[in-house]
Each structure stands twice: as C-alpha cells, then as structure tokens.
C-alpha positions as CSV (number, residue, x, y, z in Angstrom):
1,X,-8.3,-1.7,-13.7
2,X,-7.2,-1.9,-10.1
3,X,-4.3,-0.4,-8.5
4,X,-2.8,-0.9,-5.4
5,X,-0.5,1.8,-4.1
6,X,2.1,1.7,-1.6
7,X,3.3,4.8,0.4
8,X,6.7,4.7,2.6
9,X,8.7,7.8,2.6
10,X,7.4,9.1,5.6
11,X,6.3,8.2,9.2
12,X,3.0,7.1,8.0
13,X,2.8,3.9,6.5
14,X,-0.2,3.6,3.7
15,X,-1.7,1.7,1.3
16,X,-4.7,2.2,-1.1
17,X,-6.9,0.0,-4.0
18,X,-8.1,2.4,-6.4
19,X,-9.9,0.9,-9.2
20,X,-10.4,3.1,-12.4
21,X,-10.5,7.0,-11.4
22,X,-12.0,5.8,-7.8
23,X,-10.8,5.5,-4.2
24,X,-12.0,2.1,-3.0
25,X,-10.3,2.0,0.5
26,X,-6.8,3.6,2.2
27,X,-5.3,2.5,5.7
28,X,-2.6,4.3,7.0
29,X,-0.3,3.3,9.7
30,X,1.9,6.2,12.1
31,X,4.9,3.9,12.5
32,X,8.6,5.3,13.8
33,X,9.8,1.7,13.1
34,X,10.8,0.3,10.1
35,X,8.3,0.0,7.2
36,X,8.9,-3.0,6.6
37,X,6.6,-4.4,9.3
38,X,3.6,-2.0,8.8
39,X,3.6,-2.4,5.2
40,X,2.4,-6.2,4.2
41,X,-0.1,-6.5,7.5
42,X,-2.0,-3.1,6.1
43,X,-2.0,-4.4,2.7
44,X,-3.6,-8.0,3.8
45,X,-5.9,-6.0,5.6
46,X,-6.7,-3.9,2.6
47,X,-7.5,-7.0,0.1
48,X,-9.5,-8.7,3.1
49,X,-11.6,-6.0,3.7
50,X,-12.1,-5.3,0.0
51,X,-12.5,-8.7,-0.8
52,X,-9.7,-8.7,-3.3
53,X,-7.3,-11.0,-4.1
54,X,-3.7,-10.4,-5.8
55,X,-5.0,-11.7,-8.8
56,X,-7.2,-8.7,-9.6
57,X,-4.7,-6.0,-9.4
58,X,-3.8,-4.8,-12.3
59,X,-0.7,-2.2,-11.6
60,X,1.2,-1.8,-8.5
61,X,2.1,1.4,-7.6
62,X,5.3,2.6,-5.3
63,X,6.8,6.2,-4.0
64,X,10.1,6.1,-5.6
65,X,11.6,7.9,-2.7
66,X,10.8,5.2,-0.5
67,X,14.2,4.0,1.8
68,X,12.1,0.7,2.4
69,X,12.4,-0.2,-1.6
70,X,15.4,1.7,-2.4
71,X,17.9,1.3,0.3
72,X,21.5,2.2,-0.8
C-alpha cells in the first residue's frame, strides 16, 4: 500500500510516499508564504521522481491542524 502524506502546520512545507512500513522519498519546502503554493509543486515533484502516478496511492494522509485544509 502506498501512502502519500502531506504536512502543513508549520513553516516547512512537506510531503512524503511511504509504501508499506518504508520511507520511499520526503521533500520538504521552508516557505513563510502560504502553503498553498509549496504544497502541489513538491508533491509533482515527489511522484516524478518516484515514478508514481495518482493512481497507485492507496491512502492520503493530512495533519489535521493544518490552516491550509482547515481554514475557519
């Protein structure tokens, strides 16, 4: 199974494709701006690089405290 995680709740951007127990690749981002522009380039990168497409993952996973996905 392969999960792609997405990190937002503080100044570093990151996203990571774990598949099973293992670490396949994470790319983090320092960003004072909003999320919102870091977050989709680094995960393109992340499936280019790892030569996976959106049709592999399995689970997405997201920090709940995240202001980027859970503005109020």
């Amino acid at each position: 199974m392969k999960i792609l995680a997405v990190e937002s709740s503080c100044d570093i951007a990151s996203v990571s494709l774990l598949e099973d127990n293992n670490l396949i690749l994470e790319l983090k981002e320092f960003s004072t701006a909003n999320h919102s522009e870091a977050l989709m380039p680094l995960i393109d990168k992340l499936l280019n690089e790892t030569n996976t497409s959106l049709d592999d993952i399995s689970l997405f996973a997201v920090d709940n405290r995240s202001r980027f996905f859970y503005w109020n």
